[in-house]
N, C-alpha and C positions, 0 to 999 in steps of 0.2 A: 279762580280769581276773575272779579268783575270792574269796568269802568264803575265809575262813580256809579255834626250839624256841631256847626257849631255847637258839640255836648253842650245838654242843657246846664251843666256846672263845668267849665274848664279844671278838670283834676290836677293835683300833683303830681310834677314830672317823678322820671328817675332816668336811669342810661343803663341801657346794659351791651355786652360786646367788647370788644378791644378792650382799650383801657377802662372801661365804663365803669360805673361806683355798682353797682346794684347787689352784691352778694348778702355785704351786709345787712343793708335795707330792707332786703327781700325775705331773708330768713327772721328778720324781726315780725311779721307780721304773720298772722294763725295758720297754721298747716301751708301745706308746701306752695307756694306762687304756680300760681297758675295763667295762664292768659283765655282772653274767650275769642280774642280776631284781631286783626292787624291792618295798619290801614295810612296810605300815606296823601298825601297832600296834593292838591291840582293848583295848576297857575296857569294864566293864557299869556299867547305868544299874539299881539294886537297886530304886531309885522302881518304874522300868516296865520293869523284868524283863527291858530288852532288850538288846544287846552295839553298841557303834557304832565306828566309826574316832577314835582319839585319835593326837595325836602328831604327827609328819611322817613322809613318807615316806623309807625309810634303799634305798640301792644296795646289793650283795652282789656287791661288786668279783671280778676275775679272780685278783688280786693277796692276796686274801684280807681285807680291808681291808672295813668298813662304813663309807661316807658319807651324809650328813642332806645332803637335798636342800631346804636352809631355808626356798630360794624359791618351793617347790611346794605350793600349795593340796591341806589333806588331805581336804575335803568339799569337797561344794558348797556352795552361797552360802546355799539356802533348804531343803537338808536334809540333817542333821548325821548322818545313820544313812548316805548315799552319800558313797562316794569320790570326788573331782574326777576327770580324766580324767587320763591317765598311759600311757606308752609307752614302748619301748626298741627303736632299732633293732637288726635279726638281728646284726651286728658288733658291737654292744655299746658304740657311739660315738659315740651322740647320743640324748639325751631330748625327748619331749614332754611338757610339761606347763599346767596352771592355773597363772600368776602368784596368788600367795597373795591380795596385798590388792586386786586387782579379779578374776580368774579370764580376765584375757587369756591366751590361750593362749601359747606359749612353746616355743622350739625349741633347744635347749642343749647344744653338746660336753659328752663325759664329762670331757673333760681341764679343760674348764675354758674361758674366753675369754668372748670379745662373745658373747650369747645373741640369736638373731632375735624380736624380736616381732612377732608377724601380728597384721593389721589388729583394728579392735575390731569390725570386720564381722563378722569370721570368727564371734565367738559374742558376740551382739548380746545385751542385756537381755534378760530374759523368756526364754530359748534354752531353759532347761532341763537336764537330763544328756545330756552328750556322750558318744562315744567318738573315742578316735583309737590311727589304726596311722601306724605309719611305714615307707619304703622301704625295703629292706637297708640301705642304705648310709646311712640318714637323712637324703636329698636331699629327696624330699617327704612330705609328712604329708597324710593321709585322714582325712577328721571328716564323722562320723554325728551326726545328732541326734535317733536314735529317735524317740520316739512325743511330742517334744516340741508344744507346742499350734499352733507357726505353719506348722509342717510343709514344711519344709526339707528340700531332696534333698543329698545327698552331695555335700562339697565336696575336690578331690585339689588342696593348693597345693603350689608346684615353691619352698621355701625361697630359695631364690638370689637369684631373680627376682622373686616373687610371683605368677609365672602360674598361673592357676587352671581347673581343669576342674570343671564342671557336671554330675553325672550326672544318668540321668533320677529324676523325684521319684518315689519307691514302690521303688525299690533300696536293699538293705541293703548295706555295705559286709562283706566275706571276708576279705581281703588283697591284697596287691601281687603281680606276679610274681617270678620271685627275680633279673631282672634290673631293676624296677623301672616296667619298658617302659608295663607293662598292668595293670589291678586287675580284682579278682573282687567279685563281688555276685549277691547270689542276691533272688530274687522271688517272693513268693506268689501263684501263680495261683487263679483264680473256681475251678477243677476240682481246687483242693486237692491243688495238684502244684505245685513248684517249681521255677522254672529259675533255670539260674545262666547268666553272662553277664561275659565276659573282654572288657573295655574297654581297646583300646591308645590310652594318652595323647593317640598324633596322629593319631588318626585311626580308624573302625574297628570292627569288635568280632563276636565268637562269642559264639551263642546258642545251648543245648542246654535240656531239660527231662532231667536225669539221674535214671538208677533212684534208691529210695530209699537204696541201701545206701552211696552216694556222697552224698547230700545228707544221709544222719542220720551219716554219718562224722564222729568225734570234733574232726579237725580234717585241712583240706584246705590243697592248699600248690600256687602254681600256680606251672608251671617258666617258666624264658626266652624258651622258643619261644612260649608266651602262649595255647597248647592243652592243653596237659598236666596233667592233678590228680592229687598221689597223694593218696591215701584213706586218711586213718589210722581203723580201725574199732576198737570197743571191744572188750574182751575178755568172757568169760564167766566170775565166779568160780566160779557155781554147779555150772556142766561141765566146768571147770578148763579154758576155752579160754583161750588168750593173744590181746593185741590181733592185728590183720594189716592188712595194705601194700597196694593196690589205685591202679593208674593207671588211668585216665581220661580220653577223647580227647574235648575237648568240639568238636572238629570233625566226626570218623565217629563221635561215638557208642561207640567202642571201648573194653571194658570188660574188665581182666586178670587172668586168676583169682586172681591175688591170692597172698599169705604171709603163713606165719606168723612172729612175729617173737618174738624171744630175751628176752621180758619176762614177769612174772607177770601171773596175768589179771585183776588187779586194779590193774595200772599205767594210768595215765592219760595220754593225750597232749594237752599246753596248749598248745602252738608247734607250727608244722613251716613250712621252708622250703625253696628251691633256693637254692643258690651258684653260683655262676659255675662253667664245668665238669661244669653237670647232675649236680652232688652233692646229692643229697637227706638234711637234717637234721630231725632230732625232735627236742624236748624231753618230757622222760616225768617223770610226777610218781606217788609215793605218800606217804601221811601222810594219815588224816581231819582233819575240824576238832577242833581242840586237844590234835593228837600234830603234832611234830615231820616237816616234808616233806622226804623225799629226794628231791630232784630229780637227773637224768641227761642228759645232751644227748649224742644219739647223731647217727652218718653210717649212711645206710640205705641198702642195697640194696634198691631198689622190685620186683625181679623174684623176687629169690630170698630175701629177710628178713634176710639176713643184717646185722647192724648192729653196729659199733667204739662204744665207749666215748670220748667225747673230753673230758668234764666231768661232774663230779661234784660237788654242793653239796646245803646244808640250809637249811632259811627256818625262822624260830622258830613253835613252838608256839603264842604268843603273838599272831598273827599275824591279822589282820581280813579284809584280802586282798592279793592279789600280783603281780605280772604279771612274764614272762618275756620277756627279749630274744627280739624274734623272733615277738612274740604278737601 
């Protein structure tokens, strides 16, 4: 999730959450609802000169459609300049969110239905700012609780069930794999090096200390087999370099020269995943704060750069901050 257009056509509302209309609506229209990113509102405070989150959070459907996600908490509890915590899985077919009027977390189809609530365990009083990602498939949800004061290690709950995995305390959460199997989390080492560390659910897990050009990578996306990272690296505007494509074996250590990839070098990459099939996906963003964001979700070729066009959308101008299916 990032700070900060007026969509070039203001769409048709809907509501979904709590009392919200949307099941109906939603199921009216071709194959299942989906969402591509969520994104809520900026206002400034002229007192103190500074911009905060106002509003609720709105979806930016596949369908072309804007839905207020009424029941989503748009700050936190005890500070109105943070976003509550918010998520969309890679499919587009399930949210995570803060319940608005206590900030229990929340696991919610797009389409609409019974919403899971997790325990009041899961972000007890006092927690502080969260983050959470979700599986591809929004089976289970991963909640960080940063630099919060009671100092809480990574919690992976499996929605269904409730079963919950424990990682160890001092891991930052990365992402899932893209079949859900294994999550990523990387670590600061005494020696001021970083390793990352591919956790399989049942059991398990790879450790490597990867060069830097894999750990300062924009955004990393670990595949099915539960060793593989590609490396999304940033571009150069100043050399006119474009971002590039880079896998990485956190089992040998094997690192592949890499591509360049079919974007400006001032594209940004906020998502990347795998799909089922060892499809590797990006999402790519441009627009600074308070110009209108293009955003692109491409299918990438990790060896040779080459990457298909499959979505194309815009987040308003307007906009405080945002998060991407898949993020």
């Amino acid at each position: 999730m990032r700070h900060p257009s007026a969509i070039a056509a203001l769409l048709a509302s809907a509501v979904i959450g709590g009392l919200g209309l949307t099941p109906g609506t939603a199921q009216a229209q071709a194959g299942t609802p989906a969402a591509r990113a969520a994104w809520i509102k900026s206002c400034h405070d002229k007192k103190d000169d500074i911009d905060y989150p106002c509003g609720q959070w709105k979806l930016i459907m596949r369908d072309g459609r804007q839905v207020v996600v009424r029941d989503a908490a748009g700050t936190e509890i005890d500070a109105k300049d943070e976003t509550a915590a918010f998520a969309i899985s890679a499919d587009g077919r399930v949210l995570a969110y803060q319940r608005a009027r206590d900030h229990r977390l929340v696991v919610q189809p797009v389409a609409g239905g019974p919403a899971k609530l997790l325990p009041k365990s899961v972000v007890p009083e006092g927690a502080g700012e969260i983050s959470v990602m979700l599986s591809p498939k929004g089976d289970k949800v991963m909640i960080d609780y940063g630099d919060e004061p009671l100092r809480r290690p990574v919690k992976v709950i499996t929605v269904a069930t409730g079963q919950t995995a424990t990682l160890p305390l001092g891991d930052s959460m990365l992402g899932f794999s893209g079949d859900g199997d294994e999550v990523l989390t990387s670590r600061d080492l005494s020696d001021n090096t970083t390793r990352l560390t591919a956790y399989r659910l049942g059991g398990g897990s790879i450790k490597r200390t990867p060069p830097q050009v894999v750990h300062g990578a924009e955004a990393l996306a670990l595949a099915p087999d539960g060793r593989t990272l590609a490396a999304f690296i940033a571009g150069n505007p100043g050399k006119k370099k474009p971002p590039r494509v880079r896998t990485y074996n956190l089992e040998s250590g094997e690192l592949s020269a890499g591509a360049d990839l079919p974007l400006e070098p001032d594209a940004v990459t906020v998502a990347a995943w795998w799909s089922p099939g060892d499809r590797l996906h990006a999402t790519v963003m441009r627009g600074d704060d308070g110009k209108t964001a293009v955003v692109r979700v491409l299918t990438v070729d990790p060896q040779s750069g080459n990457a298909t066009q499959t979505d194309r959308y815009t987040i308003s101008k307007t906009r405080y901050e945002h998060v991407e299916a898949g993020e």
